[in-house]
TORTIKE-601685 format. One line per field, with one value per residue (C-alpha): residue number from 1; x, y, z. Coordinates in nm, 2 decimals. Layout:
REM residues N
pos: [NUM;...]
xx: [X;...]
yy: [Y;...]
zz: [Z;...]
END
This chain:
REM residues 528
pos: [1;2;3;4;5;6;7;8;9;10;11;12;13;14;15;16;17;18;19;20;21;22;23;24;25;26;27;28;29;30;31;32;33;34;35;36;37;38;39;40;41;42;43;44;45;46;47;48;49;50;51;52;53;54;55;56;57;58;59;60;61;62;63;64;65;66;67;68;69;70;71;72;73;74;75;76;77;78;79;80;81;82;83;84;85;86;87;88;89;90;91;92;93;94;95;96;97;98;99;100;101;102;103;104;105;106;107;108;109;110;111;112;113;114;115;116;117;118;119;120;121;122;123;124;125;126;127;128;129;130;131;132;133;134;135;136;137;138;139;140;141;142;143;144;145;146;147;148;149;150;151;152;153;154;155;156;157;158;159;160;161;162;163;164;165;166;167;168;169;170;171;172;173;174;175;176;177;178;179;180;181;182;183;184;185;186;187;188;189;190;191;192;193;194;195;196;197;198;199;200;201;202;203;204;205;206;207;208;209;210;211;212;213;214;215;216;217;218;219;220;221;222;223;224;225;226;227;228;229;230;231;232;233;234;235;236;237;238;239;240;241;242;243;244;245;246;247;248;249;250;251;252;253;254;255;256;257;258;259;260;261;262;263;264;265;266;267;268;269;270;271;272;273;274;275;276;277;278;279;280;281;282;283;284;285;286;287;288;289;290;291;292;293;294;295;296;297;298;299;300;301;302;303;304;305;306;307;308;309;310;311;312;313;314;315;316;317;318;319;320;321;322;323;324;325;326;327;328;329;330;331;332;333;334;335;336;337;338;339;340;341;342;343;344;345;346;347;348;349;350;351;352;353;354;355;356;357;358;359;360;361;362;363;364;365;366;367;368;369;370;371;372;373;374;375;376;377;378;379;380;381;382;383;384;385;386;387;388;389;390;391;392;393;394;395;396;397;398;399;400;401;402;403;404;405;406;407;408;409;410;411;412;413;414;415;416;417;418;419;420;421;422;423;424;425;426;427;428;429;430;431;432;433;434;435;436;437;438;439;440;441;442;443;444;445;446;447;448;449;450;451;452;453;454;455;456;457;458;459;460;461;462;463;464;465;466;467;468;469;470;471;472;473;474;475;476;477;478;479;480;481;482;483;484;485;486;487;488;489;490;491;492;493;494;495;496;497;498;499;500;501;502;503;504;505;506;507;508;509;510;511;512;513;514;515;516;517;518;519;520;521;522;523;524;525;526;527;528]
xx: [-2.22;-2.39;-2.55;-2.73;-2.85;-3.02;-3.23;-3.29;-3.41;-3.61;-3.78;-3.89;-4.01;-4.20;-4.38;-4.43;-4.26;-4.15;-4.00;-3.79;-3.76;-3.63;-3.31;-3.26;-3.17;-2.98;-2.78;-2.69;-2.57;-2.32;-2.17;-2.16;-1.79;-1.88;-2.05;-2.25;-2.39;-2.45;-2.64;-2.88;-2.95;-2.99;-3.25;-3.43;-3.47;-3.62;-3.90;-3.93;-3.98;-4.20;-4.43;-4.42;-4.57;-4.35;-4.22;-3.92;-3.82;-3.81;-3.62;-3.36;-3.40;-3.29;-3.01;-2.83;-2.88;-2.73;-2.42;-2.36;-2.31;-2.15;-1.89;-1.83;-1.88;-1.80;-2.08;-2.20;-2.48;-2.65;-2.56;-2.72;-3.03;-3.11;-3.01;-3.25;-3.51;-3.43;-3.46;-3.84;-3.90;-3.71;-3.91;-4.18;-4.01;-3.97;-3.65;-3.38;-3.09;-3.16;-3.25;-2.95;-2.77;-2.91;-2.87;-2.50;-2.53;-2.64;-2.37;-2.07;-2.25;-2.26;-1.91;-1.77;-1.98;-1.83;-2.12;-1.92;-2.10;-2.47;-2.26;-2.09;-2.48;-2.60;-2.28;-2.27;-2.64;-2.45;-2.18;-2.38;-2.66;-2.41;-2.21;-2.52;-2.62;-2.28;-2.28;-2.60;-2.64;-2.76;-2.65;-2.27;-2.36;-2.59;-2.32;-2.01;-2.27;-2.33;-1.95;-1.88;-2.15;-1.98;-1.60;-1.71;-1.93;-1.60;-1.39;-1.63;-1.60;-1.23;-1.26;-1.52;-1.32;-1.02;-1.18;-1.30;-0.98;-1.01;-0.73;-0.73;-1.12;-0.98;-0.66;-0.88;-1.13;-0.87;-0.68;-1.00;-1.06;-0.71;-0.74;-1.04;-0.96;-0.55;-0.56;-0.91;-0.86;-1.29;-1.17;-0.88;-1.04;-1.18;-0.80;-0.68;-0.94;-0.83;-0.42;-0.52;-0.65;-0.38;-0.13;-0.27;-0.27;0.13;0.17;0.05;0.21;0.53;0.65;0.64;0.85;0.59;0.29;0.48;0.44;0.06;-0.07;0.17;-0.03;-0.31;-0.32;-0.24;-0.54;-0.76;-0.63;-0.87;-1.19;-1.15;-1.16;-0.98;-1.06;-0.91;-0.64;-0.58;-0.56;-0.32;-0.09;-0.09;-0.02;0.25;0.40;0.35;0.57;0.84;0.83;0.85;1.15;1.33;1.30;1.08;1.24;1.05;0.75;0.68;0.55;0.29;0.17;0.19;-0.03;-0.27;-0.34;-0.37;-0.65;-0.75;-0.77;-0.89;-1.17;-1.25;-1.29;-1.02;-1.09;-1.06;-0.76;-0.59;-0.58;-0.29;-0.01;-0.11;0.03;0.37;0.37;0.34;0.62;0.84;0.81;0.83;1.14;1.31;1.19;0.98;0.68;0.51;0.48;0.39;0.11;-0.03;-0.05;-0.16;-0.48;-0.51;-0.57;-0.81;-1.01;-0.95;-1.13;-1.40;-1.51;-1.46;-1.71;-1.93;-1.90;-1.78;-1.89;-1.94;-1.57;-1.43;-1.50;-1.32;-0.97;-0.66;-0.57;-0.20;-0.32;-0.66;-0.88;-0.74;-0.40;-0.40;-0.60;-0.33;-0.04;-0.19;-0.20;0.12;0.26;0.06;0.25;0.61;0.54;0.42;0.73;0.54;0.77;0.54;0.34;0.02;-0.08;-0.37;-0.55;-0.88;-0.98;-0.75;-0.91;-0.75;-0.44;-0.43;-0.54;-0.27;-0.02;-0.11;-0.10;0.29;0.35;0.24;0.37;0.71;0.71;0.59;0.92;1.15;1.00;1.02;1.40;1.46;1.35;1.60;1.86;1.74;1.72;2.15;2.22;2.05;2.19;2.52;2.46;2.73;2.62;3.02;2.96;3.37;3.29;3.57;3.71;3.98;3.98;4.15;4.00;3.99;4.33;4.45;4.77;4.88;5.25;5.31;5.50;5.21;5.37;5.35;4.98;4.85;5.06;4.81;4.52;4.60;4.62;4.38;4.15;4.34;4.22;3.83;3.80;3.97;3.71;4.06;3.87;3.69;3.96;3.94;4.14;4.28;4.43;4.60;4.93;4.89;4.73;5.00;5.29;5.08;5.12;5.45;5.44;5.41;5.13;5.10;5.04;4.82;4.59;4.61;4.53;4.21;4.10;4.16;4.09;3.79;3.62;3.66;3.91;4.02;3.83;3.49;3.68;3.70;3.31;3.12;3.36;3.24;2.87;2.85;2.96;2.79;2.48;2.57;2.58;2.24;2.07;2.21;2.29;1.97;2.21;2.33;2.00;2.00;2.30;2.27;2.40;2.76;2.80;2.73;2.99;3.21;3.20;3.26;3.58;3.38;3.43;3.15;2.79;2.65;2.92;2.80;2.46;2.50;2.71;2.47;2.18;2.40;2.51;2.20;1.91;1.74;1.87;2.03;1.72;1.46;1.62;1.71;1.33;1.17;1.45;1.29;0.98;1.06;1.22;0.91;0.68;0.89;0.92;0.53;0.46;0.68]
yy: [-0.56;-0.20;-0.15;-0.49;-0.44;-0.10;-0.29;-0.53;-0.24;-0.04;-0.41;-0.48;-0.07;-0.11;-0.43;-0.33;-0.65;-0.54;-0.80;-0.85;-0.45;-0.53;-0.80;-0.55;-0.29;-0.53;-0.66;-0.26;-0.23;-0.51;-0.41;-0.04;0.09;0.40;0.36;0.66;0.49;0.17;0.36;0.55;0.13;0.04;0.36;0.23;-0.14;-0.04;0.16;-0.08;-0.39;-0.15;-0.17;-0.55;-0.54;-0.88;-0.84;-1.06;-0.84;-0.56;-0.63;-0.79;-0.46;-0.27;-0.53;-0.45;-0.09;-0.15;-0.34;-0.08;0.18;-0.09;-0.24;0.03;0.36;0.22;0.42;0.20;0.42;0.49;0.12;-0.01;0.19;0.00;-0.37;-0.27;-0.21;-0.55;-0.72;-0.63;-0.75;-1.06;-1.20;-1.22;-1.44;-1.81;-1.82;-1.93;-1.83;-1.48;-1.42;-1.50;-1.31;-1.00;-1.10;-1.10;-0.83;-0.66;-0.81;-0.69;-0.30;-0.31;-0.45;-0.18;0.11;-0.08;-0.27;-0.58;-0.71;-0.72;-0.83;-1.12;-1.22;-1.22;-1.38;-1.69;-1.75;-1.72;-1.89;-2.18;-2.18;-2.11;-2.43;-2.64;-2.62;-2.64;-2.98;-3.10;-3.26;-2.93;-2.77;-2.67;-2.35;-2.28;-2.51;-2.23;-1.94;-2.13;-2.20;-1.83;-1.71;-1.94;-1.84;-1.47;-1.51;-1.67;-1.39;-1.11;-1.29;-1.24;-0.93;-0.89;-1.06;-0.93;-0.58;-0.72;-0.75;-1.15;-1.23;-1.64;-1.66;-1.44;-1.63;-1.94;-1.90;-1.72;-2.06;-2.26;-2.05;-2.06;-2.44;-2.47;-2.21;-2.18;-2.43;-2.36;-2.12;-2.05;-1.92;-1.70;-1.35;-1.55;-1.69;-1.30;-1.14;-1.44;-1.39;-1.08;-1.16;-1.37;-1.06;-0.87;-1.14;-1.15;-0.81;-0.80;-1.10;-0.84;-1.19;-0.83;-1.02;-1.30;-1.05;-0.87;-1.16;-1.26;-0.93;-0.88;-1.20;-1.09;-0.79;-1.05;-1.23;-0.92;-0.68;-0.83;-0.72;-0.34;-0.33;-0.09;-0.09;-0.40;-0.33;-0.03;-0.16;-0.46;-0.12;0.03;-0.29;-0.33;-0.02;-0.06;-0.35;-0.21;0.07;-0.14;-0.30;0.02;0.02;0.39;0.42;0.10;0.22;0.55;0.41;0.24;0.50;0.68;0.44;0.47;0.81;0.74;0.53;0.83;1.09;0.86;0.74;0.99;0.69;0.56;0.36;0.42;0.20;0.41;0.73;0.70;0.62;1.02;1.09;0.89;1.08;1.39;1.31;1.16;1.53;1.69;1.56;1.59;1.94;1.91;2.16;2.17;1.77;1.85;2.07;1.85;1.56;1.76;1.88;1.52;1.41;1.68;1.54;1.21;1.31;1.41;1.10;0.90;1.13;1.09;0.74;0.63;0.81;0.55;0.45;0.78;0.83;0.56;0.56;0.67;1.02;1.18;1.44;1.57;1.83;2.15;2.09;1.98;2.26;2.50;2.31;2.39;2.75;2.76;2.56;2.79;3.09;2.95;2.86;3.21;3.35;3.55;3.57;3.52;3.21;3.30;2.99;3.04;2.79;2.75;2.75;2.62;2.27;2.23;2.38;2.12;1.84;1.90;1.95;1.64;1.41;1.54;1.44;1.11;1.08;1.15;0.94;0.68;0.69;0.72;0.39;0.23;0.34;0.25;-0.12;-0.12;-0.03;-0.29;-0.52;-0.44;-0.47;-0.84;-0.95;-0.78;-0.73;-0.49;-0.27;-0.08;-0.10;-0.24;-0.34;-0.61;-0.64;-0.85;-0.90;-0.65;-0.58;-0.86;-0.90;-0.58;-0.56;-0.25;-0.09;-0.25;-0.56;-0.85;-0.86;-0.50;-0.54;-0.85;-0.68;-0.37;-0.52;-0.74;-0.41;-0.31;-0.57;-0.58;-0.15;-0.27;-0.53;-0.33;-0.01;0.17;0.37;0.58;0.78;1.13;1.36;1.03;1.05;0.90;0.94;0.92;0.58;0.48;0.57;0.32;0.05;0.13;0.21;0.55;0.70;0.67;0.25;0.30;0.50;0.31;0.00;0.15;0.30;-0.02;-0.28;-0.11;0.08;0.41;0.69;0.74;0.99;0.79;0.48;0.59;0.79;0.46;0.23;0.47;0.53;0.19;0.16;0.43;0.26;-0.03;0.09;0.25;-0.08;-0.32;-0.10;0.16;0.33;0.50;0.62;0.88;1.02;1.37;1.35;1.52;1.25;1.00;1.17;1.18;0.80;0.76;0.96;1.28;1.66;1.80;1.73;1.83;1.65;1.36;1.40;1.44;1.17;0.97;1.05;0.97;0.66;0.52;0.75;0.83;1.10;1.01;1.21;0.97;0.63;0.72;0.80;0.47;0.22;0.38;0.27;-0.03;-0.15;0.02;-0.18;-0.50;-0.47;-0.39;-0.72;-0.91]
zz: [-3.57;-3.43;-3.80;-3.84;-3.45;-3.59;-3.87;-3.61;-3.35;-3.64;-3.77;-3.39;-3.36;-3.70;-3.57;-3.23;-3.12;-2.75;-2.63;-2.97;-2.94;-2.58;-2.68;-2.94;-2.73;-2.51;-2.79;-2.88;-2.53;-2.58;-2.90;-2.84;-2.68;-2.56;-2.19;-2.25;-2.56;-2.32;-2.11;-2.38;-2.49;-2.11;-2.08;-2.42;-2.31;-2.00;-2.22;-2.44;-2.13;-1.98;-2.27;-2.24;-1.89;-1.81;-1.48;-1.60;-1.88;-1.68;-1.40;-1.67;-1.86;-1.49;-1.41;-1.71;-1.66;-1.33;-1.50;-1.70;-1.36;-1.20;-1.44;-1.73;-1.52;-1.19;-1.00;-0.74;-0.55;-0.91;-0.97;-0.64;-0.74;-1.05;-0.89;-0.65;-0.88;-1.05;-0.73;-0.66;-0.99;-0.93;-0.67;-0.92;-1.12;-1.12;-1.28;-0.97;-1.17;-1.27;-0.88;-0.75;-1.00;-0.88;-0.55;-0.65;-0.82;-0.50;-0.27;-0.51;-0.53;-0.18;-0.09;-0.27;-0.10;0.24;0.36;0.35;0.61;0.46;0.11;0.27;0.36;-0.04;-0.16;0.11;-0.08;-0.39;-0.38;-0.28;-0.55;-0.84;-0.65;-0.60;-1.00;-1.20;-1.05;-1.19;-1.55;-1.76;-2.09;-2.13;-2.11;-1.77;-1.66;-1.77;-1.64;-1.29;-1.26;-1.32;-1.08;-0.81;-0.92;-0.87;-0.56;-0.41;-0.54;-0.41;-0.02;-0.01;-0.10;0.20;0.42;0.34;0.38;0.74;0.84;0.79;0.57;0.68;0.52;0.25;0.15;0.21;-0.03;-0.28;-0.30;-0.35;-0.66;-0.76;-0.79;-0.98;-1.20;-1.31;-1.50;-1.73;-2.02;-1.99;-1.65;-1.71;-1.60;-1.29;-1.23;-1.24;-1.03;-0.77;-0.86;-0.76;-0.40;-0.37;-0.44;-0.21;0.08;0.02;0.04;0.37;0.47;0.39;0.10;-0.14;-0.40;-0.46;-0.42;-0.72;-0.95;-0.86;-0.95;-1.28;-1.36;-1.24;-1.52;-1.76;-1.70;-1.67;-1.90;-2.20;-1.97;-1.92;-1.58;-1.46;-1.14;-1.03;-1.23;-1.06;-0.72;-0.88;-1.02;-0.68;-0.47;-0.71;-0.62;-0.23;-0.27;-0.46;-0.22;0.11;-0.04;-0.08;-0.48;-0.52;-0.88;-0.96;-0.75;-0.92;-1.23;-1.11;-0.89;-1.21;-1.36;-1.11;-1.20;-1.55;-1.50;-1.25;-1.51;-1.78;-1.59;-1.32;-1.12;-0.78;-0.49;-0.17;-0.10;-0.39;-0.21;-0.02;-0.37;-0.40;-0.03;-0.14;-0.45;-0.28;-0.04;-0.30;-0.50;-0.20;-0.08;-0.44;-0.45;-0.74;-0.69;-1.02;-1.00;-0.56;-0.68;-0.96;-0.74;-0.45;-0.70;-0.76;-0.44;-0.39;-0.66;-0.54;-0.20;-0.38;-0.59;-0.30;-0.06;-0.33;-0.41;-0.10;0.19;0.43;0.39;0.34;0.68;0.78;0.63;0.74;0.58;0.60;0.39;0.48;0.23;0.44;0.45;0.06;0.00;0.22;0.06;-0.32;-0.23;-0.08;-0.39;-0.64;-0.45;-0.50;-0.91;-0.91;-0.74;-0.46;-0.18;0.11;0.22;0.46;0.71;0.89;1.13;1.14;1.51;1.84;1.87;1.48;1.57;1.87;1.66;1.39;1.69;1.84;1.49;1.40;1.75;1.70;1.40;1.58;1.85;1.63;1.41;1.72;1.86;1.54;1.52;1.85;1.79;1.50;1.75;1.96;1.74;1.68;2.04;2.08;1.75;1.76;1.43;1.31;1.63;1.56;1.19;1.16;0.80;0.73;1.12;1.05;0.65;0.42;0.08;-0.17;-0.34;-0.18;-0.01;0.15;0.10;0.46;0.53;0.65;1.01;1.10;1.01;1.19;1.48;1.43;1.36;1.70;1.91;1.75;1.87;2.21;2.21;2.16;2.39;2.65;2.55;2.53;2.32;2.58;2.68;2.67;2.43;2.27;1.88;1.62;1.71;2.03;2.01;1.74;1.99;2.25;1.95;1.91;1.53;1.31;1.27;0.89;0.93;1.18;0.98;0.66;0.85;1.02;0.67;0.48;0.78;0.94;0.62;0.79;0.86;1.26;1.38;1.25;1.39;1.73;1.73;1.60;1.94;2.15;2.06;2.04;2.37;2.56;2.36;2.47;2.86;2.80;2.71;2.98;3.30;3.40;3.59;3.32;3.20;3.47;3.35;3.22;2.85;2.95;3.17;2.89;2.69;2.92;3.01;2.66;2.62;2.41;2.56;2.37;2.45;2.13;1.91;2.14;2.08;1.73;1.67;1.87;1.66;1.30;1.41;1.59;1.35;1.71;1.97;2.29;2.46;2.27;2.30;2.68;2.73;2.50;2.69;3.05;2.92;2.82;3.14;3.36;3.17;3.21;3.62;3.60;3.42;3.67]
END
C-alpha cells in the first residue's frame, strides 16, 4: 500500500495540491509500521497543512501527530503538547465531532499523566456528545465512529475513577460498556479494554480467579491493536492474582512478560513498577543474584521513564524499593558476581538512616499484626487451633498391626488426656504417659503418629502451645506473665524451647502476640 501512497504524495507535491499533499501524508502514517516512520509523516502533514492556511487541516494534521505520541510511542507529555496544539485550532472549527475528539483526546493524555481529575471533566463532555449522536439518524459510519467515541469515553472514566479510588463508578460504568459491547464483533477491542476494567475491579474485590479469566479475554480482544500498554497492565494483574493465591510458579511468567514489553518498548506504567519488587524478592529469596541484579537494573530504569513520563505520580506511589537502595543493592550484587569478598554500606545522612530504620520497623510490626489476626482468627473459629490432623479417624483403608479395641481404648485416653490439659505437666513422656494408659509404649506411639499426623514429642508441643495460646487470648492475667511463667503453666522447662516452639507453631513470637493482644483489649475497654 506504502508505494502507491508515494506516487500519490509525489503527484500532490508536483501539483502543489496541499490539502491532497496533506491526506497523503496522513494515509502514509497509517500504512507505515515503524512509529518512527509515523512520526516523519505526522511532521510532513503538518508542513504540508501549514501551507493550506486551513485552520481545520492543521489542527487535524497536529491531532494525529499527537496519536502517534500517544498510542504508538506512548509518550504522553510530548503527546499532550500536540493535542493541545489541535485544540486551539479546534475551536475555530465548526465541525462538533472533530472537537470533542480532541477534547478526548486531551482527557485520556491527561488521565495517564494522573490528572484524573481535570480528565474525568473532558470525558463526562464526551461521553455525552459521542452518546447524544450515535442515536440520531446519520450514516452507518459517523454512527460506528460516535459509538466508539462514547464506548471509549466510558472506558477512559473507569479508568479515572478507578485511579480515584472510586471503584463503584468504575465497575458501574465498566458493566454498562460490557453490555453494549460483548456481544458486537465492530466492538471487540472496546469489549477488551472494558474486560479489562472489569479484571481489575475483581482483583481488588480479592474474586482473583474470575479477575484471571476477564483479563486473559481481555488480551484476546486487544492483542490485534498493539497496545501494549493495556496489555501490560492485563499481564501484571494476571500475575498479582496468581500470586495472592499462593501460585508464584504461575505468577512469574507474566511478570516476565511484563518486562518484555519493558525492554521491547522502553515504555511501563506506573502501576507496573511494583511486579519488579516481587521479582526482586522472589530471586532474592531463591538466591539467584545474576536474575536479583538484572531485575534490580530494571527497576532502576523503570524509575526513570516513569519520573520522566510520570512525574506527578511518581511521587505518589508506594515504593519498597526506592532509587538508593536499588542502586546500593546493584553494587552490592555486582560485588558478589565479581567475587569481591567485601560489601561497603554507607548511609547517606542520620535523617536517612532513621527513615530506613523507621520503614523495616513498620514493615515489621505490620506482618506481626497481620499474623496475629490469623491466630485470632484460629482461636474464634477453633479452626484446627492444635493442628490434630485426623483427631479420631485413622488413615483411609489403613489398619495398624493393633487389635481395633486396644486403639479406640487409646484414642479414648487420649481424648480423656486433652480435655483434662493432662498435657501440661512438666517432665511428662511417652512412656510415662503410656504406663498412665496402661498399655506399652510402642501402641501408644503408633497410635499418636498414625491418629494425630505427628510423632509424640510434636504431639504434646502443638496441646500445649495451643493451650498456653489459648490462656493468652481469654484470661489477661496471663499476659503479665513473664515468658518462664508461661512455660511453665504449660508443662515446658526451657524458655527458649518455649518461645521457639511458640513462634513455629503460631508464625508470631510469644513477645509480639502478648504485646498486639494488650492492645487489643486496651482499646476495647477504651471504646466501652
Amino acid at each position: 500500500m506504502l508505494p502507491l501512497v508515494g506516487k500519490y504524495i509525489q503527484k500532490a507535491r508536483i501539483e502543489k495540491n496541499y490539502p491532497q499533499l496533506v491526506e497523503g501524508y496522513k494515509d502514509g502514517l497509517l500504512y507505515s509500521v515503524s512509529p518512527d516512520d509515523k512520526l516523519k509523516y505526522a511532521d510532513s502533514a503538518i508542513w504540508a497543512a501549514k501551507l493550506t492556511r486551513d485552520d481545520y487541516l492543521i489542527g487535524r494534521a497536529y491531532t494525529s501527530k499527537g496519536i502517534v505520541y500517544y498510542f504508538n510511542l506512548k509518550k504522553y507529555k510530548l503527546a499532550l503538547n500536540e493535542f493541545l496544539i489541535a485544540y486551539k485550532y479546534s475551536q475555530k472549527s465548526n465541525d462538533p465531532y472533530y472537537k470533542n475528539k480532541v477534547y478526548y483526546l486531551l482527557g485520556v493524555v491527561k488521565s495517564y499523566i494522573g490528572n484524573y481529575d481535570e480528565a474525568l471533566v473532558l470525558l463526562k463532555q464526551t461521553k455525552t456528545f459521542f452518546e447524544e449522536e450515535s442515536k440520531k439518524d446519520i450514516h452507518p459510519n459517523l454512527r460506528y465512529g460516535n459509538k466508539r467515541g462514547y464506548y471509549n469515553s466510558l472506558h477512559q472514566m473507569a479508568v479515572c475513577y478507578r485511579n480515584l479510588g472510586n471503584q463503584k463508578s468504575a465497575d458501574s460504568l465498566t458493566n454498562i460498556g460490557l453490555s453494549l459491547t460483548s456481544s458486537n464483533k465492530d466492538y471487540q477491542q472496546e469489549y477488551g479494554y472494558f474486560l479489562k476494567e472489569k479484571g481489575i475491579g475483581q482483583f481488588y474485590k480479592r474474586d482473583y480467579h474470575n479477575s484471571i479469566k476477564s483479563l486473559e479475554s481481555s488480551i484476546t480482544s486487544i492483542s490485534g491493536v498493539n497496545d501494549f500498554a493495556w496489555t501490560s497492565v492485563c499481564y501484571s494483574y494476571i500475575g498479582k492474582s496468581y500470586l495472592e493465591l499462593g501460585n508464584m510458579d504461575n505468577a512469574m511468567p507474566f511478570f516476565q512478560k511484563v518486562d518484555s514489553v519493558f525492554q521491547k518498548h522502553h515504555f511501563i506504567l506506573p502501576e507496573l513498577r511494583n511486579n519488579y519488587e516481587v521479582l526482586i524478592d522472589h530471586y532474592k529469596e531463591k538466591g539467584d543474584i545474576k536474575k536479583e541484579l538484572y531485575y534490580t537494573k530494571q527497576l532502576i530504569k523503570a524509575d526513570e521513564i516513569i519520573r520522566r513520563d510520570f512525574g506527578y505520580l511518581f511521587s505518589k506511589i508506594h515504593r519498597e524499593y526506592d532509587t538508593n537502595t536499588l542502586l546500593d543493592g546493584k553494587t552490592r550484587l555486582e560485588r558478589r558476581i565479581s567475587q569481591i569478598v567485601w560489601i561497603v554500606w554507607t548511609l547517606a545522612t542520620i535523617a536517612a538512616a532513621l527513615m530506613i530504620a523507621l520503614f523495616f520497623k513498620h514493615r515489621s510490626e505490620k506482618k506481626i499484626r497481620k499474623q496475629y489476626r490469623l491466630l485470632e482468627q484460629k482461636i474464634l473459629s477453633k479452626d484446627e487451633l492444635i493442628a490434630r490432623e485426623g483427631q479420631t479417624k485413622g488413615k483411609e483403608n489403613y489398619k495398624l498391626d493393633i487389635e481395633q479395641k486396644i486403639v479406640d481404648d487409646i484414642l479414648l485416653r487420649l481424648r480423656d488426656f486433652e480435655d483434662s490439659s493432662g498435657f501440661i505437666e512438666s517432665g511428662l513422656t511417652l512412656n510415662k504417659l503410656a504406663a498412665r494408659f496402661v498399655t506399652n509404649h510402642s501402641y501408644l506411639s503408633q497410635v499418636i503418629n498414625d491418629y494425630k499426623g505427628m510423632n509424640f514429642n510434636r504431639y504434646l508441643s502443638e496441646l500445649r502451645i495451643a493451650f498456653i495460646t489459648d490462656k493468652l487470648y481469654k484470661e489477661r492475667k496471663y499476659l503479665h506473665y513473664k515468658i518462664e511463667t508461661l512455660a511453665e503453666e504449660c508443662g515446658m522447662a526451657s524458655r527458649t524451647n518455649f518461645s521457639n516452639l511458640f513462634q513455629e507453631i503460631n508464625g508470631i513470637r510469644p513477645t509480639d502476640f502478648i504485646k498486639q493482644r494488650l492492645q487489643d483489649t486496651d482499646q476495647k475497654s477504651i471504646e466501652e
